[in-house]
C-alpha positions as CSV (number, residue, x, y, z in Angstrom):
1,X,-39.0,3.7,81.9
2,X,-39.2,0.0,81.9
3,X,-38.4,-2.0,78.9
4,X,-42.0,-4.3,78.4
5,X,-42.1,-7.7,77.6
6,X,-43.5,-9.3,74.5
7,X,-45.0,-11.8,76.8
8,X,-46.8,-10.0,78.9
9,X,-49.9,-11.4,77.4
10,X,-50.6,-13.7,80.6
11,X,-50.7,-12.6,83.8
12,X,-48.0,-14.1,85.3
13,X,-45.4,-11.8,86.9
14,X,-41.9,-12.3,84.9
15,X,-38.6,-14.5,86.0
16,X,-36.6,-11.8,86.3
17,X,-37.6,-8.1,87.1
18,X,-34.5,-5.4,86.8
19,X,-35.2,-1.6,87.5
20,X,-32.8,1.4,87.2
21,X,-30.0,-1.0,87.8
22,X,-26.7,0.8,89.0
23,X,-23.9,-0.7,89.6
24,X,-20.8,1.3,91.5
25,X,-16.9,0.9,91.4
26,X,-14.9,2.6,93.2
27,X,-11.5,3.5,91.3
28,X,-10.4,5.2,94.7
29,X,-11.2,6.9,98.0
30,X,-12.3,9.6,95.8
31,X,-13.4,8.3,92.3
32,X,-16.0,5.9,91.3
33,X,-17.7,4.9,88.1
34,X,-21.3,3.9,87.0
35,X,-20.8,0.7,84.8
36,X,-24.0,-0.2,84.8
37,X,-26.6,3.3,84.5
38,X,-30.2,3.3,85.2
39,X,-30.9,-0.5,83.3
40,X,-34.2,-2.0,83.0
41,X,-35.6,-5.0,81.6
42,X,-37.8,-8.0,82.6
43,X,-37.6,-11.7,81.2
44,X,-40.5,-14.0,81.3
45,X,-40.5,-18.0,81.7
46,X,-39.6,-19.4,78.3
47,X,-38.2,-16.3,77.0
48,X,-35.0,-15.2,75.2
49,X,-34.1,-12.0,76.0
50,X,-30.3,-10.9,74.4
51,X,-28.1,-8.3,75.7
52,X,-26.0,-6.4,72.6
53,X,-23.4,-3.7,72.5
54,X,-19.3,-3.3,71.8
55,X,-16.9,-4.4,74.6
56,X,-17.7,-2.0,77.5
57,X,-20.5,-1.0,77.0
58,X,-22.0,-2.6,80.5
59,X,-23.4,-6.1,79.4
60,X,-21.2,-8.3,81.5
61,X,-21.4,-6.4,84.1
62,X,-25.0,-6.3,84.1
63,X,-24.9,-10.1,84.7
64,X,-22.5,-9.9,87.3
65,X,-25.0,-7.6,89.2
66,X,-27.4,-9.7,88.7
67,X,-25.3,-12.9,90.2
68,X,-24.3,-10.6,93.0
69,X,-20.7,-11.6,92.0
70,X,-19.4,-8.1,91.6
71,X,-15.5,-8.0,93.8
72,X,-16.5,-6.9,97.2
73,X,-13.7,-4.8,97.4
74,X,-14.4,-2.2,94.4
75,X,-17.9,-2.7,93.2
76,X,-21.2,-2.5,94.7
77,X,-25.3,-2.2,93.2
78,X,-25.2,1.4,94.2
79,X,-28.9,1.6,93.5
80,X,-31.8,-0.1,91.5
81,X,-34.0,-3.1,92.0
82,X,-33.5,-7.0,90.9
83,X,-36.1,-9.6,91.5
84,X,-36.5,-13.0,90.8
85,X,-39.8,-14.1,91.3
86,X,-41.1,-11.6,92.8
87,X,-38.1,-11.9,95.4
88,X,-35.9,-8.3,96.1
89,X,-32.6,-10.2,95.8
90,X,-30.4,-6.7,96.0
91,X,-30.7,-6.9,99.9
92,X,-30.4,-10.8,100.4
93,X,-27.5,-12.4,102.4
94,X,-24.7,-13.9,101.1
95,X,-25.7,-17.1,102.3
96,X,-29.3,-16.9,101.0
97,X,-27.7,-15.8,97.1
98,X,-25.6,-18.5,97.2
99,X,-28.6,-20.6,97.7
100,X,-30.0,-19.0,94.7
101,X,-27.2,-19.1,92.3
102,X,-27.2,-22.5,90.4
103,X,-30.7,-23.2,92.1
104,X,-32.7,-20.4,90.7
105,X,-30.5,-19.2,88.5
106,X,-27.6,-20.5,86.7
107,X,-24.7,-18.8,84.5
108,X,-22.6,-19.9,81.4
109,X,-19.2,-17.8,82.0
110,X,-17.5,-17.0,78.5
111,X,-14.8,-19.1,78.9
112,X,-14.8,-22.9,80.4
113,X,-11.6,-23.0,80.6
114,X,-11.0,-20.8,83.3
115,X,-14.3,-21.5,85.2
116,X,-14.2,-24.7,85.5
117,X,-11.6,-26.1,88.3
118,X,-8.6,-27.7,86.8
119,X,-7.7,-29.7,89.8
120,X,-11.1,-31.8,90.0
121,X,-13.1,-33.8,87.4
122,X,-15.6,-32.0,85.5
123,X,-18.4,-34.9,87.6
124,X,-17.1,-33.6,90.6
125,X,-18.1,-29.8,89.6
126,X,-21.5,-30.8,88.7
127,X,-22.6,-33.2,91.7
128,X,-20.6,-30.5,93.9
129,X,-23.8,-28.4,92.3
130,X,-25.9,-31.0,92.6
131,X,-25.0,-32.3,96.5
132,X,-25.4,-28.2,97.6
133,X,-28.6,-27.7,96.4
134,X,-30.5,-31.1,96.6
135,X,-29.2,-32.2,99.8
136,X,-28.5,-35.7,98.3
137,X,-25.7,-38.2,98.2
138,X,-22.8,-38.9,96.4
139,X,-24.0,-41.2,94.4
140,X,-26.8,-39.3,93.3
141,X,-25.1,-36.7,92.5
142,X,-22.9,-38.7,90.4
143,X,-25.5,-40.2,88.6
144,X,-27.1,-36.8,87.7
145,X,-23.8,-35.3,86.7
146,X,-23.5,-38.9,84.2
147,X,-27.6,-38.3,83.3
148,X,-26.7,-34.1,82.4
149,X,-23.7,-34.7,80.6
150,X,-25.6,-37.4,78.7
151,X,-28.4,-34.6,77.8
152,X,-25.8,-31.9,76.6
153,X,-25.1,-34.4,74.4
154,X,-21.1,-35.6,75.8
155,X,-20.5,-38.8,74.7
156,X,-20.0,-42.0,76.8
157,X,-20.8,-39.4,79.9
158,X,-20.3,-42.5,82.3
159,X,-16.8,-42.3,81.3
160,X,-16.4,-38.9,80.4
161,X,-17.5,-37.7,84.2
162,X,-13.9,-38.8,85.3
163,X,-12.6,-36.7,82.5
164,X,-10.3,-33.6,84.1
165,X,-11.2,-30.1,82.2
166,X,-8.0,-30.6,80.1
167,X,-9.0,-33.8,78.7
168,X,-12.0,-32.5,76.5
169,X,-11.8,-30.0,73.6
170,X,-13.2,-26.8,73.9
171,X,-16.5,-27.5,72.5
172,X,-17.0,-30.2,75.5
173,X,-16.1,-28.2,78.2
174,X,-18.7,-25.5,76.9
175,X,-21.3,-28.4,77.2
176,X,-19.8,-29.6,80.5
177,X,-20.2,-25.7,81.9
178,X,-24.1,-26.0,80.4
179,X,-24.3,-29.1,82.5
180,X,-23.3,-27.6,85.3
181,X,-25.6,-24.2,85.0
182,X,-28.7,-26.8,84.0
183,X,-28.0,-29.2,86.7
184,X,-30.6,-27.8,89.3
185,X,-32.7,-26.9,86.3
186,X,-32.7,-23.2,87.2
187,X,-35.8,-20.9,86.4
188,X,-33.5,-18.5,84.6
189,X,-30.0,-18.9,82.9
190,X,-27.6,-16.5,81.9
191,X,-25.1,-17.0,79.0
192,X,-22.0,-15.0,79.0
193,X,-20.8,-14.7,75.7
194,X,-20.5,-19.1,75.8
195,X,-19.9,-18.9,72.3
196,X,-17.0,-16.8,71.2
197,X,-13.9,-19.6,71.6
198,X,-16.0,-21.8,69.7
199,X,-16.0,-22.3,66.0
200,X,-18.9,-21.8,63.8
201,X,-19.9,-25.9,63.6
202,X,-19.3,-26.0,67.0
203,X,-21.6,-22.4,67.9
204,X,-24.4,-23.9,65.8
205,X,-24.6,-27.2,68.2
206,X,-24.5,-25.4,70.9
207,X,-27.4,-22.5,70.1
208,X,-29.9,-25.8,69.1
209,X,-28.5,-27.5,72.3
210,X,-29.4,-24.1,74.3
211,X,-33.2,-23.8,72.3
212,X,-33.8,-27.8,73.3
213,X,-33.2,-27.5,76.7
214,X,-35.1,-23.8,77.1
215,X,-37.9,-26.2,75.1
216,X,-37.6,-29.4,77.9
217,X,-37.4,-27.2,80.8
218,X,-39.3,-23.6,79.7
219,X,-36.3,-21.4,81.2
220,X,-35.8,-18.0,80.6
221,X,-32.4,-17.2,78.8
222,X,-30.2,-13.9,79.2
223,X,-27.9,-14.4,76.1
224,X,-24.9,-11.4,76.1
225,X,-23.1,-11.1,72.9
226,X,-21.7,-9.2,70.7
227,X,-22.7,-11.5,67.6
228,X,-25.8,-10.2,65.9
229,X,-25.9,-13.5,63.8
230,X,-26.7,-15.5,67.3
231,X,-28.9,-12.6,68.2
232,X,-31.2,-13.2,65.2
233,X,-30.5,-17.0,65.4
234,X,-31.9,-17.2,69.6
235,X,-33.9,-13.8,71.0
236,X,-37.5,-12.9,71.2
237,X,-36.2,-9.5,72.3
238,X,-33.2,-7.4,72.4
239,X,-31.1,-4.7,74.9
240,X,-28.8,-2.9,73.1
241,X,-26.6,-1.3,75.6
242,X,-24.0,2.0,75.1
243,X,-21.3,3.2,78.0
244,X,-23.5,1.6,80.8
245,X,-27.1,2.6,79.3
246,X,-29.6,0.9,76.9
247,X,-29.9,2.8,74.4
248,X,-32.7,0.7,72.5
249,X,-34.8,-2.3,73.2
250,X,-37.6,-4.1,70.8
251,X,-38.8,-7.4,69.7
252,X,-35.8,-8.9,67.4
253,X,-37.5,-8.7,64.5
254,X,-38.1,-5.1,64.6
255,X,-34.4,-4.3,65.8
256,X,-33.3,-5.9,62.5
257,X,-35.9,-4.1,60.6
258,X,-36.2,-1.3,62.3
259,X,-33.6,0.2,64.2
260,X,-34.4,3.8,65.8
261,X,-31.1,4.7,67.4
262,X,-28.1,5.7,65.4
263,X,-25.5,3.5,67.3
264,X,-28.4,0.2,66.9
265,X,-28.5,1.3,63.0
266,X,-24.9,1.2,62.9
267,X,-24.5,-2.1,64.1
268,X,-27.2,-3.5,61.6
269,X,-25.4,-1.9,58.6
270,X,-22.3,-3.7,59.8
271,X,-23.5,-7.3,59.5
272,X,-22.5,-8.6,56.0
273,X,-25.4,-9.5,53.9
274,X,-25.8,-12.1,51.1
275,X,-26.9,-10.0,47.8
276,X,-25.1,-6.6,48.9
277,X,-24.1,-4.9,46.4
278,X,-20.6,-6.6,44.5
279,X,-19.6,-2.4,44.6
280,X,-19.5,-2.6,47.7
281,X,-16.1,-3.3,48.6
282,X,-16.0,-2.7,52.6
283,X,-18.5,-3.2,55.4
284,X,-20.0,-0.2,57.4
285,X,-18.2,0.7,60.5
286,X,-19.0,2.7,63.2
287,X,-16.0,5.0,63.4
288,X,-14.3,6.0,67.4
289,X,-14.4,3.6,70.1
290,X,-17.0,3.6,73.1
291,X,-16.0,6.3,75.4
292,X,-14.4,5.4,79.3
293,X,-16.3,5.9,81.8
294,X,-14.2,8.0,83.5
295,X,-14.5,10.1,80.7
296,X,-18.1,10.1,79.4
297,X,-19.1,12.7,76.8
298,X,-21.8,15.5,78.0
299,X,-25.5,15.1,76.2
300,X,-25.8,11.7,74.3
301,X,-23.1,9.6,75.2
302,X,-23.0,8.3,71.3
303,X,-23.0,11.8,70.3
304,X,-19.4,12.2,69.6
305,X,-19.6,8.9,66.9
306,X,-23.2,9.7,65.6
307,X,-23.2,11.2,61.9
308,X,-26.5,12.4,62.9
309,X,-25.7,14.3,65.9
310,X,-26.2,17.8,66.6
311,X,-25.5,20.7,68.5
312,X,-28.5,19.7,71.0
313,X,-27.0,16.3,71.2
314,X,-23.8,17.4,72.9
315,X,-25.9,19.5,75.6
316,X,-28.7,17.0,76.6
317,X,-28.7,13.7,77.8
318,X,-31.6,11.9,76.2
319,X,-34.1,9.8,78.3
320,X,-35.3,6.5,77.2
321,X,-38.7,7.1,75.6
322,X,-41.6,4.8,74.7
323,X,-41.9,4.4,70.9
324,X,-44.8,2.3,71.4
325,X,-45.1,-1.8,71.3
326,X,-42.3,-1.9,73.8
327,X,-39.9,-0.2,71.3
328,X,-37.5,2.1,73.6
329,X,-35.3,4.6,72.0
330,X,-32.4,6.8,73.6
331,X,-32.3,9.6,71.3
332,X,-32.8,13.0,71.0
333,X,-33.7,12.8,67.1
334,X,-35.4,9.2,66.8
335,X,-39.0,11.0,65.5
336,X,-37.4,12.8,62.5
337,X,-34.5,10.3,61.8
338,X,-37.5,7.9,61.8
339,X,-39.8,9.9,59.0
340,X,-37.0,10.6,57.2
341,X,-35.9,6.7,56.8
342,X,-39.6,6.5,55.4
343,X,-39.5,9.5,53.2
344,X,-36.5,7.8,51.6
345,X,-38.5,4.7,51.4
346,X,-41.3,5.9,49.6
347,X,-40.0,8.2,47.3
């Protein structure tokens, strides 16, 4: 099923379209692995979709399927549909995507330091960007790498476009990388984890730089982390994703408030919360770890870690239903773990 959109009030068609995304690698001649499993979503103009779930669970992936950057020797889309703008971009040369990447769509990798080149400035990378897909000058393109590092908010850009990768802190090369993903000003941008070597002073500039540009240019944002705090702070919706699959989309103020699968309720009940109780000496954890893919449990592929699981769990693989409102749940038990949360809560 496809996971709607909470603007799908208008009638325009969505930025992005992704249907029953699978992504292949091949481990050998005669083994292969689905790290990416049947995903859907759509993301509209303006919107902030995020992408949750534990290391390995497919997010990353999923973006790199989407950039058709995936290494050509081992990994492949296997199956599914992606379209930007109403545009199949699965069967596209490599020549036409790399007209689309940084032109249509532009991506924040999680670390700067090893995506940005170390032999040329950091205004070299962004006119480079700039040059490929504007077909203008040099000079131009200098001046729009000075004007985008100026609008990240760099300071003296007309100095600091000289400035090598190793001559800004961390925090500046994150905003240089922005620069660079912004520079075409992309209908959609992707954001891998960009936070995560940053510290918290530093995260916080950079979500309100991220929500003043989407405001200036009316992107769409993908936004893959594993930080529910940035979640709540930047989506209008929310994948959560499981050993390739979602497992549970909404709007994010019903994922917080009302989380229908197990492994989404799990990591709710981890986030610390101001006013817990002072008995409560630990936080929630979910216990196990998320399974290999070469090695995926039969049924429910949370079964194994789920404290509500059951015999049926093990044998069938849920699908993902249609709890209405665009709420999606994978889970064999959502209806009766769901009335028996209210029971609780009326009692």
């Amino acid at each position: 099923m496809t996971v709607s959109s909470k603007t799908e009030q208008g009638s325009a068609a969505p930025v992005l379209e992704v249907r029953d995304l699978q992504t292949t690698f091949d481990l050998s001649l005669k083994q292969s692995v689905r790290a990416v499993d049947g995903v859907s979503f759509d993301v509209n103009a303006g919107e902030t979709l995020a992408i949750v779930g534990e290391s390995g669970s497919g997010k990353s992936v999923t973006s790199l399927s989407i950039m058709r950057l995936l290494p050509k020797d081992v990994g492949r889309i296997s199956a599914g549909s992606i379209k930007l703008m109403g545009r199949e971009i699965t069967r596209v040369s490599d020549a036409e995507m790399r007209d689309i990447r940084g032109r249509d769509i532009g991506m924040i990798f999680q670390e700067p330091m090893t995506s940005l080149n170390p032999v040329h400035t950091v205004g070299q990378q962004i006119a480079e960007m700039v040059m490929r897909h504007r077909s203008v000058g040099k000079s131009k393109a200098r001046a729009r790498a000075i004007e985008m590092l100026d609008l990240v908010g760099i300071p003296e850009p007309k100095r600091r476009v000289d400035n090598y990768p190793h001559e800004m802190s961390g925090g500046m090369r994150q905003r240089a990388m922005i620069a660079m993903a912004l520079a075409c000003e992309p209908r959609i941008l992707i954001a891998d984890e960009p936070t995560t070597a940053l510290d918290v002073t530093i995260q916080a500039q950079m979500l309100e730089l991220m929500k003043d540009l989407q405001d200036k240019l009316g992107m769409a944002i993908i936004f893959i982390t594993h930080d529910l705090g940035v979640v709540a702070e930047m989506a209008d919706r929310v994948v959560v994703m499981y050993a390739a699959q979602v497992v549970e989309t909404a709007g994010v103020d019903e994922i917080f408030r009302n989380p229908k699968m197990p492994y989404t309720a799990g990591l709710m009940n981890s986030i610390p919360r101001l006013g817990a109780s002072v008995n409560k000496k630990r936080l929630e954890a979910i216990p196990g770890i998320v399974p290999t893919l070469t090695a995926l449990p039969s049924g429910c592929r949370f079964h194994p870690r789920c404290g509500f699981a059951t015999e049926a769990c093990s044998a069938t693989a849920p699908s993902l239903e249609d709890a209405g409102a665009g709420h999606m749940i994978r889970c064999l038990r959502w209806r009766e773990l769901s009335l028996a949360d209210h029971a609780r809560e009326t009692a």
